[in-house]
ZAVOSE-539895 format. One record per residue (C-alpha): residue in three letters; x negated, y, z. Coordinates in nm, 2 decimals, padded with zeros to 4 digits. Layout:
<pts>
{"ALA",{X,Y,Z}};
...
</pts>
This chain:
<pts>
{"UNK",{-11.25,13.73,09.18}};
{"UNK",{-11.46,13.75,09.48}};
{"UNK",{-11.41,13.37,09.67}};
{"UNK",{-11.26,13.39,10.04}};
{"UNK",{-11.49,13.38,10.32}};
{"UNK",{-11.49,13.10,10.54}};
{"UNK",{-11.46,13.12,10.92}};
{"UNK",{-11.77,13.09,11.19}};
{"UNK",{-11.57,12.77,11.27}};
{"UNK",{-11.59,12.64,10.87}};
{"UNK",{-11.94,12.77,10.83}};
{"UNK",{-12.04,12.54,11.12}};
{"UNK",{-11.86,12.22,11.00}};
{"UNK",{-11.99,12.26,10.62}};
{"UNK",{-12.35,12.38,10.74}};
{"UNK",{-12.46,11.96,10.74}};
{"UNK",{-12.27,11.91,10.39}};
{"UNK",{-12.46,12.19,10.23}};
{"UNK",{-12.75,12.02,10.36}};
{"UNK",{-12.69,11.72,10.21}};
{"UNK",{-12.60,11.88,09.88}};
{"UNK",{-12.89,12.08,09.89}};
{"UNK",{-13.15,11.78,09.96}};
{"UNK",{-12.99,11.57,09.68}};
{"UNK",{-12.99,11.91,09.42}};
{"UNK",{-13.37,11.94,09.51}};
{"UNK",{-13.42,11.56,09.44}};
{"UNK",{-13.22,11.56,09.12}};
{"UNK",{-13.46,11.84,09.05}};
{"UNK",{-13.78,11.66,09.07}};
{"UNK",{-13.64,11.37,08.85}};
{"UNK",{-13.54,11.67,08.59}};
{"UNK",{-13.88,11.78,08.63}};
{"UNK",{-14.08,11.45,08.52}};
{"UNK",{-13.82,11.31,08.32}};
{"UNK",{-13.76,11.68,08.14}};
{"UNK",{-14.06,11.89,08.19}};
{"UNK",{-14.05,12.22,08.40}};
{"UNK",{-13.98,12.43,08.08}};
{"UNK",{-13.60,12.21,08.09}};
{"UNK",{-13.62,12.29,08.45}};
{"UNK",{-13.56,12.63,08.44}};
{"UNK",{-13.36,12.64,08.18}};
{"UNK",{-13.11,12.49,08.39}};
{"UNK",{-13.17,12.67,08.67}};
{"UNK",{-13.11,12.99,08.52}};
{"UNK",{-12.79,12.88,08.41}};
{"UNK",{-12.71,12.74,08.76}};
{"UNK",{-12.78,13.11,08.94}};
{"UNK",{-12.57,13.25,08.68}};
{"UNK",{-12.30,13.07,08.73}};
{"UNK",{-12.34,13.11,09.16}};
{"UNK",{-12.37,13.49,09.08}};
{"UNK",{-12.02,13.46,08.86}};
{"UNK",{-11.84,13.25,09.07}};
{"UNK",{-11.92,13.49,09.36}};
{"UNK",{-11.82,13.83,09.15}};
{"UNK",{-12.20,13.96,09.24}};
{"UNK",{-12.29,14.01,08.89}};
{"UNK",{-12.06,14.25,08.64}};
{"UNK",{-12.30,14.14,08.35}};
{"UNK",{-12.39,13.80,08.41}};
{"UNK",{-12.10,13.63,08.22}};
{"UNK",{-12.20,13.77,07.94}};
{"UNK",{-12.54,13.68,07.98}};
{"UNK",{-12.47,13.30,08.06}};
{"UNK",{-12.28,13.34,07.75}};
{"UNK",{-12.58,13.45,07.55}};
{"UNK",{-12.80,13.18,07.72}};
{"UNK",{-12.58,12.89,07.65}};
{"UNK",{-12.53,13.04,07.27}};
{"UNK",{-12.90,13.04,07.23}};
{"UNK",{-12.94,12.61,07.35}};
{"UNK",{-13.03,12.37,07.09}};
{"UNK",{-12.77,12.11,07.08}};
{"UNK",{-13.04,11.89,07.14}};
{"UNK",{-13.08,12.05,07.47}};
{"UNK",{-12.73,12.17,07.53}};
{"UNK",{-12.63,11.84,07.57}};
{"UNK",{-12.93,11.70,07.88}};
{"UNK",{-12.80,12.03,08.04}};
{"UNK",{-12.47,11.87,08.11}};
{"UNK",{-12.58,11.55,08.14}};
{"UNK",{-12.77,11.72,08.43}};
{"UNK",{-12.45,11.88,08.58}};
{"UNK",{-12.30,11.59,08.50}};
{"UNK",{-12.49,11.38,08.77}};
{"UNK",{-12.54,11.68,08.96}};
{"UNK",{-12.15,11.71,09.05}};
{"UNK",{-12.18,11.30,09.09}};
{"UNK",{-12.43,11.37,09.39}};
{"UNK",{-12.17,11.64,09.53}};
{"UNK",{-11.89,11.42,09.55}};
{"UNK",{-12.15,11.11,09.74}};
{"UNK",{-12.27,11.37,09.98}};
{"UNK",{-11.88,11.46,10.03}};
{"UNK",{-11.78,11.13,10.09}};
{"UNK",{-12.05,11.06,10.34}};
{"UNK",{-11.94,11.42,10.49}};
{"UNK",{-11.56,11.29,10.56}};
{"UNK",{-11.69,10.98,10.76}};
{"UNK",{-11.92,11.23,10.95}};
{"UNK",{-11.66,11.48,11.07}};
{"UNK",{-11.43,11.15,11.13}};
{"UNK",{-11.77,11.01,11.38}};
{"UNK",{-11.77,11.36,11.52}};
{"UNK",{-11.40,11.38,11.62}};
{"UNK",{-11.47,10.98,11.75}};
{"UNK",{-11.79,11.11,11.98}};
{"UNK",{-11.62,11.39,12.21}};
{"UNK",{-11.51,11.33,12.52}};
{"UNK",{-11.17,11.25,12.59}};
{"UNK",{-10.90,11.18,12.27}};
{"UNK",{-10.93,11.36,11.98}};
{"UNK",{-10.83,11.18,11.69}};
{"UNK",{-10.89,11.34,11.36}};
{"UNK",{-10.53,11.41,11.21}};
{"UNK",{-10.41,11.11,10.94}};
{"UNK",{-10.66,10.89,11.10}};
{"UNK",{-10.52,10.54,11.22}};
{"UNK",{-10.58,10.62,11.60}};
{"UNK",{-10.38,10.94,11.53}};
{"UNK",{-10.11,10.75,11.35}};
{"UNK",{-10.07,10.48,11.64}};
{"UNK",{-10.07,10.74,11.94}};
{"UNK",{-09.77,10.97,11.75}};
{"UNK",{-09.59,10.62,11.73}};
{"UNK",{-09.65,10.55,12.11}};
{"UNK",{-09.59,10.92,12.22}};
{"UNK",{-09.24,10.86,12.04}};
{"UNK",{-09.16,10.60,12.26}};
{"UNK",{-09.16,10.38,11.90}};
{"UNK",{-09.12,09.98,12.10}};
{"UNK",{-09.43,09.77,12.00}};
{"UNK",{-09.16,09.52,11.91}};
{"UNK",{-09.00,09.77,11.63}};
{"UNK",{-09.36,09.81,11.53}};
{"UNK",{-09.44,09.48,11.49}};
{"UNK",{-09.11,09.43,11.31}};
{"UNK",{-09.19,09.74,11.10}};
{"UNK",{-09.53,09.62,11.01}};
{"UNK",{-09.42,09.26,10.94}};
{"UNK",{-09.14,09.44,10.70}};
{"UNK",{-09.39,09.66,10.50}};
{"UNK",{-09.47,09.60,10.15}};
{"UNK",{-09.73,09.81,09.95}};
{"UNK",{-09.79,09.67,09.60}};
{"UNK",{-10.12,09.84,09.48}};
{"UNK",{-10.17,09.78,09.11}};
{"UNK",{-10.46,09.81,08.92}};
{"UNK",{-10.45,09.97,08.54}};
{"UNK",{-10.76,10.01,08.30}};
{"UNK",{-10.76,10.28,08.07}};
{"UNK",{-10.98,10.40,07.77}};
{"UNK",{-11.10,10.72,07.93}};
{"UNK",{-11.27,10.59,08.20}};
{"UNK",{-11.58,10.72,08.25}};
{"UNK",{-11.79,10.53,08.45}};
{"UNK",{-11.90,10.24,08.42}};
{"UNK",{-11.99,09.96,08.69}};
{"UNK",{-12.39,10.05,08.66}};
{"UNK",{-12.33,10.39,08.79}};
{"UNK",{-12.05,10.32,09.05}};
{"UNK",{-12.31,10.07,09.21}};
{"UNK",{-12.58,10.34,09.17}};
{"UNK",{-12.37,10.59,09.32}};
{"UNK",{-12.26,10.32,09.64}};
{"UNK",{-12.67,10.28,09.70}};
{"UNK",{-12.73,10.66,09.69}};
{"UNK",{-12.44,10.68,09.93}};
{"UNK",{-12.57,10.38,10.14}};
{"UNK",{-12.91,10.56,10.14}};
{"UNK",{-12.77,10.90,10.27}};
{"UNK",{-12.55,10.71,10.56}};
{"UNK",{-12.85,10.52,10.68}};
{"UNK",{-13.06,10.87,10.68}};
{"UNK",{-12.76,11.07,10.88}};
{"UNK",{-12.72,10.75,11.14}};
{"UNK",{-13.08,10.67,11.21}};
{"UNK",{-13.23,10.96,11.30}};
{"UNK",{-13.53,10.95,11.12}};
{"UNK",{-13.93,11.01,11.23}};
{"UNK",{-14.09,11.21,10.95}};
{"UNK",{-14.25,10.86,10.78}};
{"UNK",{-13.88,10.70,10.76}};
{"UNK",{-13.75,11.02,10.63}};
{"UNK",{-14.04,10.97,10.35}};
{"UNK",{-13.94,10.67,10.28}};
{"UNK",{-13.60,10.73,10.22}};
{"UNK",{-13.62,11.04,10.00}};
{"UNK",{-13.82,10.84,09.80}};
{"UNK",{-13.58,10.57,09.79}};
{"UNK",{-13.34,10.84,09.71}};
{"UNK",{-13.55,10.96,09.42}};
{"UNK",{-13.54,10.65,09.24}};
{"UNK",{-13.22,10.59,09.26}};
{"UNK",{-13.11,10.91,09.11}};
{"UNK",{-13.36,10.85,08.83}};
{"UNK",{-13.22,10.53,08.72}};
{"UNK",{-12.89,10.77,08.71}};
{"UNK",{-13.02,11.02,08.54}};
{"UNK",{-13.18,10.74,08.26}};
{"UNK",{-12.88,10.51,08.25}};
{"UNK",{-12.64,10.62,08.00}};
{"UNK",{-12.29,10.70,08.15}};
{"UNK",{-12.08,10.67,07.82}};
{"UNK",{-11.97,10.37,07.61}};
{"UNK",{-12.11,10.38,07.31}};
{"UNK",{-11.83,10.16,07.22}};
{"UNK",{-11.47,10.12,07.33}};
{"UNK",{-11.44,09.88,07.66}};
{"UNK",{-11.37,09.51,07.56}};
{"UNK",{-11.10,09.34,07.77}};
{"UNK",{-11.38,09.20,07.95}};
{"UNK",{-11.54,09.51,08.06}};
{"UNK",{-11.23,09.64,08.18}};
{"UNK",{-11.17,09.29,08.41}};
{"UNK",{-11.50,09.35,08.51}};
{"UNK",{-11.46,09.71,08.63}};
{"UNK",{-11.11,09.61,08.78}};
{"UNK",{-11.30,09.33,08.95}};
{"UNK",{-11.59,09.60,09.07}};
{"UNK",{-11.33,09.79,09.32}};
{"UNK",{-11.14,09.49,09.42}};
{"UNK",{-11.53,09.26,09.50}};
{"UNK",{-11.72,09.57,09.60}};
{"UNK",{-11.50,09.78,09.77}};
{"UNK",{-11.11,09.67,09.87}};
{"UNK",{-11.25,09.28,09.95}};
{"UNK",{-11.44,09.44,10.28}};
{"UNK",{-11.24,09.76,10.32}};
{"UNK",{-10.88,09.68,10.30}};
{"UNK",{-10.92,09.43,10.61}};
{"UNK",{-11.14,09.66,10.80}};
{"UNK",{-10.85,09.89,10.78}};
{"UNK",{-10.58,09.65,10.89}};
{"UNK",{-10.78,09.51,11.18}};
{"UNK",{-10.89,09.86,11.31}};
{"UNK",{-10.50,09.94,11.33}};
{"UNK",{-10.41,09.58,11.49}};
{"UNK",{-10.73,09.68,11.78}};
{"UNK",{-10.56,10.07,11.81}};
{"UNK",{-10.23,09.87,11.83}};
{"UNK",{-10.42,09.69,12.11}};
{"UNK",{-10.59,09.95,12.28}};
{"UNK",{-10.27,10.18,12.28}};
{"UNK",{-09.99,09.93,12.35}};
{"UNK",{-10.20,09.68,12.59}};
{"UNK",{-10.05,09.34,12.33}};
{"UNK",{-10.24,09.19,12.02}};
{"UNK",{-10.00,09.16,11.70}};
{"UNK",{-09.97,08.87,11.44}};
{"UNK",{-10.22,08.97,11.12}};
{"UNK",{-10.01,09.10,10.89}};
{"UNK",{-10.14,09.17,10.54}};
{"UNK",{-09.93,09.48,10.48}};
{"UNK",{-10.06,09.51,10.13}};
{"UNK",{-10.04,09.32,09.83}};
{"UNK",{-10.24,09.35,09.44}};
{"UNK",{-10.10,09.33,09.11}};
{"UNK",{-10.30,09.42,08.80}};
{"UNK",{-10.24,09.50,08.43}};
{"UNK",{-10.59,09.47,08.36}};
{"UNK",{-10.61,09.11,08.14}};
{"UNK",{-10.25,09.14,08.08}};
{"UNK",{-10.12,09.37,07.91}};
{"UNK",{-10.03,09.33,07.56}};
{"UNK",{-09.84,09.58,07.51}};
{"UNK",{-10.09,09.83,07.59}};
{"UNK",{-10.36,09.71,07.44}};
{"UNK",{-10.36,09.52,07.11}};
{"UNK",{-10.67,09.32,07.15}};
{"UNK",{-10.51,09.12,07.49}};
{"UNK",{-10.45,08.77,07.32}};
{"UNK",{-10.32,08.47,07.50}};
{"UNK",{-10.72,08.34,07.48}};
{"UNK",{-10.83,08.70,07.71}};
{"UNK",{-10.52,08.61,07.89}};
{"UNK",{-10.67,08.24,08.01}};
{"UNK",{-10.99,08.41,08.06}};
{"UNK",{-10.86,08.71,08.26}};
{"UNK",{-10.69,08.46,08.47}};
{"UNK",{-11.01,08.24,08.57}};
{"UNK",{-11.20,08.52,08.60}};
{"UNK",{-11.04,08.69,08.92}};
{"UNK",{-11.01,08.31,09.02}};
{"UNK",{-11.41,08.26,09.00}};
{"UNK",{-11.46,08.63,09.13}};
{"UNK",{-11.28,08.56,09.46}};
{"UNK",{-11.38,08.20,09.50}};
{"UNK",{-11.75,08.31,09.48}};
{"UNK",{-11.62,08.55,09.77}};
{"UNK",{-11.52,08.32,09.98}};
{"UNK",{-11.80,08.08,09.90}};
{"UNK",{-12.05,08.37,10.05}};
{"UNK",{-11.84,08.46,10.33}};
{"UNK",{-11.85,08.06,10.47}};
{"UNK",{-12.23,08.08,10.38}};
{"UNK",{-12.24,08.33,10.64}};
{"UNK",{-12.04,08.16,10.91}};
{"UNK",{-12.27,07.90,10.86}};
{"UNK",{-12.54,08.09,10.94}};
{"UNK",{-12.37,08.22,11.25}};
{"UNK",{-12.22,07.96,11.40}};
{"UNK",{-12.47,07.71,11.54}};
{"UNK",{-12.29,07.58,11.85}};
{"UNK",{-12.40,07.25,11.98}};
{"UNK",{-12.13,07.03,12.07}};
{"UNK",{-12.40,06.94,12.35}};
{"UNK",{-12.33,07.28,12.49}};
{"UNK",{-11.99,07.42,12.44}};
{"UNK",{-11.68,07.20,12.46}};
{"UNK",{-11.53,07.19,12.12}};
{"UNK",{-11.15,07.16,12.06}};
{"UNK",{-11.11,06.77,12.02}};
{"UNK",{-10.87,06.82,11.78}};
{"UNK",{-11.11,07.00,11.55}};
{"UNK",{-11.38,06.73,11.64}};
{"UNK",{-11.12,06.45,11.48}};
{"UNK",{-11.14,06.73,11.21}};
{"UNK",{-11.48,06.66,11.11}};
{"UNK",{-11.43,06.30,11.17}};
{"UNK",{-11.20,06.29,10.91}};
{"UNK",{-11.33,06.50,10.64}};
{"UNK",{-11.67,06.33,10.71}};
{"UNK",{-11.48,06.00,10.59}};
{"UNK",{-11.33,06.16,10.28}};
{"UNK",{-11.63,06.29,10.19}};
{"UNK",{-11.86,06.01,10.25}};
{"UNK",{-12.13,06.14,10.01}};
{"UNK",{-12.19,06.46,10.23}};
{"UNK",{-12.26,06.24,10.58}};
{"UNK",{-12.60,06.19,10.54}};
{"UNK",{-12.70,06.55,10.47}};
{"UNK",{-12.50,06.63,10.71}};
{"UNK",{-12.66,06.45,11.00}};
{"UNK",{-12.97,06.59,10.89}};
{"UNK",{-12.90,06.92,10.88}};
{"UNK",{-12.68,07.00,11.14}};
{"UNK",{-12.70,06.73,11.41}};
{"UNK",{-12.49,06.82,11.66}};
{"UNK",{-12.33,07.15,11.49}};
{"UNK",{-11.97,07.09,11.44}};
{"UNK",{-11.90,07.38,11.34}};
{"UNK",{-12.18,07.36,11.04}};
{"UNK",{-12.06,07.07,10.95}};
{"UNK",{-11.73,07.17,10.92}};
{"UNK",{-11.81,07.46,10.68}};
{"UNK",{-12.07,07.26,10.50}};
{"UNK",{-11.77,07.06,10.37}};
{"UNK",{-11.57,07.36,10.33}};
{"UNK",{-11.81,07.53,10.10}};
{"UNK",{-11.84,07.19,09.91}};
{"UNK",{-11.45,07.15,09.86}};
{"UNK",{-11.43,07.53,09.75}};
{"UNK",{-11.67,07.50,09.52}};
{"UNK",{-11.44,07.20,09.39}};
{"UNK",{-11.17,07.40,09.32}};
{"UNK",{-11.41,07.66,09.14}};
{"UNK",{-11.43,07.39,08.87}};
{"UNK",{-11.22,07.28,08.61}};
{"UNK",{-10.95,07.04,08.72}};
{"UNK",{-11.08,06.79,08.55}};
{"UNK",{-11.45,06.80,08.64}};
{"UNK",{-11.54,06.60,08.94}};
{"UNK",{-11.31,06.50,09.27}};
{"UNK",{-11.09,06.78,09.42}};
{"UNK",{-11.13,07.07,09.65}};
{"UNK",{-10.83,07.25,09.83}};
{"UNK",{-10.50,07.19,09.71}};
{"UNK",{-10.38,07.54,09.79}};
{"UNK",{-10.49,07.84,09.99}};
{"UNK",{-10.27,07.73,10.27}};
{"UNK",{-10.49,07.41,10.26}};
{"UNK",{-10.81,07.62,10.30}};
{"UNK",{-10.62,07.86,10.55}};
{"UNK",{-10.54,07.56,10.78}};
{"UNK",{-10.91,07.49,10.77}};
{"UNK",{-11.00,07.87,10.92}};
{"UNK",{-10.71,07.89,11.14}};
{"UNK",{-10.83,07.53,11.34}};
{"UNK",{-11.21,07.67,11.33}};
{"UNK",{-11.07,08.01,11.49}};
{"UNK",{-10.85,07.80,11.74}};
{"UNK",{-11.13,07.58,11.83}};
{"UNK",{-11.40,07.90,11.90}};
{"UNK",{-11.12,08.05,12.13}};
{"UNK",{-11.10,07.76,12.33}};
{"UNK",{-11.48,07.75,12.44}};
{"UNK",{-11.44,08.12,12.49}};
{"UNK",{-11.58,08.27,12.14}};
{"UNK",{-11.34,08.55,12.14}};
{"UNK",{-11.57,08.80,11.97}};
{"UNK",{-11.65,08.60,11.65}};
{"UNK",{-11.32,08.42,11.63}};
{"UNK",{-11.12,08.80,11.63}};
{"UNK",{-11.40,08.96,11.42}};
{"UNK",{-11.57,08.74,11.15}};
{"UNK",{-11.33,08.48,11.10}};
{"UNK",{-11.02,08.68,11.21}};
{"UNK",{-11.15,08.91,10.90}};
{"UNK",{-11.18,08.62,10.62}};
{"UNK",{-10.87,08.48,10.74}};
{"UNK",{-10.73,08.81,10.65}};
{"UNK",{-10.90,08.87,10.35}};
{"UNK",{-10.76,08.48,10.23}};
{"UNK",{-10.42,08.61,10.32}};
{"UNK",{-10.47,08.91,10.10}};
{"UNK",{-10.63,08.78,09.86}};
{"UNK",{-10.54,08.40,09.80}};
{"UNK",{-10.73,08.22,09.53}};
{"UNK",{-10.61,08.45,09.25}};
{"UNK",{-10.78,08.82,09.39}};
{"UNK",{-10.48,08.99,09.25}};
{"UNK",{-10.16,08.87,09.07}};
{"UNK",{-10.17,08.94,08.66}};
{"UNK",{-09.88,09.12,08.50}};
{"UNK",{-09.80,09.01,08.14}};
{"UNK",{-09.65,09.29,07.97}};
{"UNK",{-09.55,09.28,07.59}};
{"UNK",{-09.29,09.48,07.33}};
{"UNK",{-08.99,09.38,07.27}};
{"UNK",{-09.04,09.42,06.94}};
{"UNK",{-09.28,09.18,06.89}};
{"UNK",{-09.01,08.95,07.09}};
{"UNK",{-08.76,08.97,06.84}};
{"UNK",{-09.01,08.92,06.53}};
{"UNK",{-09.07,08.60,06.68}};
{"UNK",{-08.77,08.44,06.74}};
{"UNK",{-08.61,08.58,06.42}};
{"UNK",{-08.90,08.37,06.21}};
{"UNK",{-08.83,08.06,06.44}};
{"UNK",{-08.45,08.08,06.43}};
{"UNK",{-08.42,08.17,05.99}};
{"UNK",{-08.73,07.93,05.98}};
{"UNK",{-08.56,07.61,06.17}};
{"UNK",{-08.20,07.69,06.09}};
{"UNK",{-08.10,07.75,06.44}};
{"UNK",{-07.85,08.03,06.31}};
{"UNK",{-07.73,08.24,06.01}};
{"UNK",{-07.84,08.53,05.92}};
{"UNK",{-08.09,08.79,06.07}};
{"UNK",{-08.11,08.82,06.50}};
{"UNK",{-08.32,09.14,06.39}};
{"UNK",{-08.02,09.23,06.23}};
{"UNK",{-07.79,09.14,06.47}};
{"UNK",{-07.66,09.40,06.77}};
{"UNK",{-07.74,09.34,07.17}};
{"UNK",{-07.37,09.17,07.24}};
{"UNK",{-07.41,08.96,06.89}};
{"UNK",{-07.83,08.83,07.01}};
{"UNK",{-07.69,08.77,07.33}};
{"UNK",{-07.43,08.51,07.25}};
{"UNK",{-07.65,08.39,06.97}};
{"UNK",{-07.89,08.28,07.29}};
{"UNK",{-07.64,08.14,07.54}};
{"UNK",{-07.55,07.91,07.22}};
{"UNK",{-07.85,07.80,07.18}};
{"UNK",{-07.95,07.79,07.52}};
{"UNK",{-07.62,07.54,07.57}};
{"UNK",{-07.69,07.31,07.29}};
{"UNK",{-08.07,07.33,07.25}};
{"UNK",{-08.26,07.14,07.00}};
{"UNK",{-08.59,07.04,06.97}};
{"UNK",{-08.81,07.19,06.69}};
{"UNK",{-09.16,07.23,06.67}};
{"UNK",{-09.28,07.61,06.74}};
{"UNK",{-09.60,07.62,06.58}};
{"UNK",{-09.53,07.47,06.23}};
{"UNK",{-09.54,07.70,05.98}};
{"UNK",{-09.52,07.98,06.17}};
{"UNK",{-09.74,08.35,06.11}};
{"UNK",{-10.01,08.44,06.34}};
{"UNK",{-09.80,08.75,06.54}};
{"UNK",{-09.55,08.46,06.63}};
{"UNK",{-09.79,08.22,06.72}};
{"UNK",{-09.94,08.43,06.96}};
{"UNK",{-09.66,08.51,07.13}};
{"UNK",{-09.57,08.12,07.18}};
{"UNK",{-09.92,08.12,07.28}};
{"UNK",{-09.95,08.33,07.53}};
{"UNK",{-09.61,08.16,07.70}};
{"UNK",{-09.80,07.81,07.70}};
{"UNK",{-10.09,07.97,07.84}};
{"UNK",{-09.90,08.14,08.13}};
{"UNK",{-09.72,07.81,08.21}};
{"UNK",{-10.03,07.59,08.16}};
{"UNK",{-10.23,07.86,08.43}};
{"UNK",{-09.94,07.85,08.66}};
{"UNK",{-09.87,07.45,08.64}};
{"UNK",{-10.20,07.34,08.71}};
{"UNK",{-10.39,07.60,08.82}};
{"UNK",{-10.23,07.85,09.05}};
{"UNK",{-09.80,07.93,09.06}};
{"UNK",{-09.89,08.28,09.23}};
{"UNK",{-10.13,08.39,08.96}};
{"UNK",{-09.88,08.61,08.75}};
{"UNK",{-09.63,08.84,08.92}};
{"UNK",{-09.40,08.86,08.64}};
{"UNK",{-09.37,08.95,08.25}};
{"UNK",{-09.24,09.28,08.12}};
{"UNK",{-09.07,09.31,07.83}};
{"UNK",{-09.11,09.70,07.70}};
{"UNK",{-08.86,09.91,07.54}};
{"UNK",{-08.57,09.73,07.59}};
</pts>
């Protein structure tokens, strides 16, 4: 089947993708070249032109002589050869990406409106040109709930490694389209390129065992760190300024969107989930977002360097400082020699100290924020007190954004779901109720109606006995994992697990 030809129109928008794909094929084939050797080389090339010549119906006899090609590879060699088209197809889909924010920069640069169709600008003018109030949108917006959960599964392919490879190589290309290179930059960066895509092509892609729990926590924790911490509030604020732009008013930050995750959690699914990865699953995300936060106030610090000699700080954030200054007397003199002066420093010197706190163990050392809505406060009076000497610009962009991304986020990254059989449910309490006396005969036994009013007895009249005596392991952990949940959400965090399923009931 010959493949339909594309318009003048088509041609002209794909001419810079093909570009792209072609400047990343010829790279790939250098690093095939010195990893490989030429002979490899054109081995695969052959097979590539064959395919092309197949794909475009130009060539009656080359299927089967791709056939007979491929028939004739040493395993040995069959297998680089798609490893090779393997990372191959992996450069396509970067230089795709980076060719959907193009065309979006492109409909953004002509003159007058055009806003690409499904993009937020396009979204907010249909609601305007419907005559939609900006108080029903604010209500709307305020109303919306969107629950994104996150799931790990066996098959997954790639590992962290390469995704962070593959957002460099994607970095790299960005920073070659936007810059405009002279001949010695462009240099530079095609061989920046070229190393990248050889630390692809020598980094093995497959598991050569099955993920732990921890690996797939850690891959959860690469989209939600390296991708949705930045992205997800970019997206909300970019609609709030198009709200802005289009209706003339600002609306409250909303967070719009919320995370749930049965990565850690999910006993059901995956067997080797024990209350113990549980706990750990739980202070992981903690730690992950923590150390977030921690780098997004080391920033601010940078930043803001206002002299209280020179702007007229809020008064009330001044009495701020005052205060934590006394409640953290060790910090004062450090303090006054850094940042004489610098409110503002000072301020987030103390932040970062009492987030760091809360990083800890309960029990190490004296306490950091109490709750998020503690450490919220603290943002929301720094972003009162820059809009009050007139520091619009970094109060509605870099603090506006962490504000946000504390409101998505909270101290917990994403809420845990516990999900386990109900199987294993009624296991356990049949060995705790025939082991304690707590009824006659066998609740495994029993129907729905019969277990039911078996419980509200019990749950009437209960008794104390002691759950772990004499109990066998499968039981034991499933008490477990209930202490462990109530322990994490006692002490630690009460939003940090959304809820527990019980399967197959």
């Amino acid at each position: 089947m010959k493949k339909a030809r594309l318009s003048g129109s088509q041609q002209e928008k794909l001419s810079p993708l093909r570009t792209d794909v072609r400047f990343l094929g010829e790279l790939l084939g250098q690093v095939l070249i010195r990893q490989e050797g030429q002979a490899f080389f054109d081995i695969e090339e052959r097979i590539r032109l064959r395919a092309i010549a197949i794909r475009r119906g130009h060539n009656s006899g080359s299927d089967a002589s791709l056939r007979r090609l491929l028939d004739q590879l040493p395993i040995e060699t069959a297998e680089r050869i798609i490893r090779a088209f393997s990372v191959y197809f992996q450069l396509v889909n970067i230089a795709e990406e980076n060719h959907r924010v193009r065309r979006k920069r492109y409909y953004e640069s002509l003159p007058g409106f055009h806003p690409q169709r499904g993009s937020i600008e396009d979204v907010v003018h249909r609601l305007h040109a419907a005559r939609v109030p900006y108080e029903t949108l604010v209500k709307r917006a305020a109303d919306l709930s969107i629950v994104l959960v996150l799931t790990a599964h066996p098959t997954q392919a790639l590992p962290p490694a390469i995704l962070t490879k593959h957002r460099e190589i994607w970095n790299l290309l960005m920073h070659r389209q936007l810059m405009n290179p002279v001949p010695k930059e462009a240099e530079a960066i095609a061989e920046e390129l070229l190393e990248r895509i050889m630390g692809l092509w020598q980094t093995d892609e497959l598991r050569s065992a099955r993920p732990t729990i921890q690996d797939e926590v850690e891959q959860g924790l690469y989209y939600l760190s390296s991708v949705l911490y930045d992205a997800l509030p970019d997206v909300i604020l970019a609609f709030r300024e198009e709200v802005r732009r289009v209706y003339g008013r600002v609306m409250p930050l909303s967070t719009l969107v919320r995370f749930g995750s049965w990565i850690g959690g999910d006993k059901d699914g995956n067997p080797n989930v024990t209350h113990e990865s549980l706990r750990w699953a739980l202070f992981r995300y903690r730690q992950a977002i923590l150390a977030k936060y921690l780098s997004s106030l080391e920033q601010l610090q940078e930043q803001l360097t206002q002299s209280d000699q020179l702007c007229r700080i809020l008064p009330a954030f001044l009495r701020s400082v005052a205060h934590d200054r006394r409640s953290f007397p060790a910090l004062v003199e450090s303090l006054d020699t850094k940042y004489p002066h610098q409110p503002y420093r000072q301020k987030l010197a103390i932040m970062i100290h009492r987030l760091r706190q809360v990083a800890r163990s309960p029990s190490e050392g004296e306490p950091g924020y109490h709750s998020v809505q503690e450490f919220l406060r603290d943002l929301l009076f720094l972003q009162r007190s820059l809009r009050s000497h007139r520091a619009d610009p970094i109060a509605e962009r870099d603090v506006a954004k962490l504000i946000l991304q504390v409101s998505l986020f909270g101290f917990i990254f994403t809420r845990l779901d516990v999900r386990e059989h109900s199987q294993r449910h009624l296991a356990a309490f049949s060995e705790l109720a025939q082991g304690h006396g707590l009824v006659e005969g066998d609740p495994g036994a029993m129907t729905e109606a019969q277990r039911r009013a078996m419980l509200d007895q019990l749950l009437a009249q209960p008794r104390y006995i002691e759950l772990l005596k004499d109990c066998s392991p499968a039981t034991r952990e499933v008490i477990r994992t209930f202490q462990v949940m109530a322990e994490h959400l006692e002490h630690i965090d009460p939003e940090a697990i959304d809820g527990y399923i019980i399967s197959m009931t």
